[in-house]
N, C-alpha and C positions, 0 to 999 in steps of 0.2 A: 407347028400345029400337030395335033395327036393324030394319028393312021389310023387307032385301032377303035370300034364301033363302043367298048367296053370303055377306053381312056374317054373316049368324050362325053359317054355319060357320067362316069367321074367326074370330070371338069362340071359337070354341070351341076352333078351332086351338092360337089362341093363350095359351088359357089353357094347353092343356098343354105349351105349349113351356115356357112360363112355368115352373110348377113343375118337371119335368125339369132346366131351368136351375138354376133355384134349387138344385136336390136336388147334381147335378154341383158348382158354387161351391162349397155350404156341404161338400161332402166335400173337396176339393181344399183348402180353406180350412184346417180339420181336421187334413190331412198335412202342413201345412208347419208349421201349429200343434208337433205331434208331430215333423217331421224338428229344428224350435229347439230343442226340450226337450230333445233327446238329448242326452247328454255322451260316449257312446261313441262315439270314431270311426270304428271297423268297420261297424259298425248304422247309424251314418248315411252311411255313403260307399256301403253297401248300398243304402238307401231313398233316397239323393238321384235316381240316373236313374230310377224310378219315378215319383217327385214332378215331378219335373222333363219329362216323358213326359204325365203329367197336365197339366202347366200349360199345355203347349204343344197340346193336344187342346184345352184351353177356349181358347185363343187363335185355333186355326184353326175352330173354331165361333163365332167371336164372342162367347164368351160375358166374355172377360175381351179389354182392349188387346193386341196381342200387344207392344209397348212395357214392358207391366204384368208380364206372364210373361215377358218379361229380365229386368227387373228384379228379380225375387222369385227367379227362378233363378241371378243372381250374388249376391242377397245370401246366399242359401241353400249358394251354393258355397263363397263369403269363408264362413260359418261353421264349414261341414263341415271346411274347413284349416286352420282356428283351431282345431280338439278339440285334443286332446294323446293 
């Protein structure tokens, strides 16, 4: 267990970044989950600058590579131009 008065606010800090994180990913995760699914391509040429808006908020928090959110934003683009 921490001694010092500064580590345990730490510890505590970070637990809530922790979860916040978490919470942010697994919805972001979610939308893109949901922008694949689609097969209409109205609705998702809609929801892609959303998603893609998202991914790039978890990127400039650190919470995903920003490497990671290109990559998931072109594959999600190449999809959105493949609907019919």
């Amino acid at each position: 267990m921490a001694n010092h008065k500064s580590s345990i606010k730490r510890i505590r800090s970070n637990e809530a970044k922790r979860v916040l994180n978490k919470y942010q990913h697994k919805t972001v995760r979610n939308a893109v989950r949901k922008l694949r699914a689609m097969e209409d391509k109205n609705e998702a040429a809609t929801l892609f600058p959303i998603v893609a808006g998202m991914l790039d908020k978890l990127a400039k928090r650190n919470i995903i590579h920003k490497n990671k959110a290109s990559n998931l934003k072109s594959g999600l683009q190449v999809h959105v131009n493949a609907l019919a």
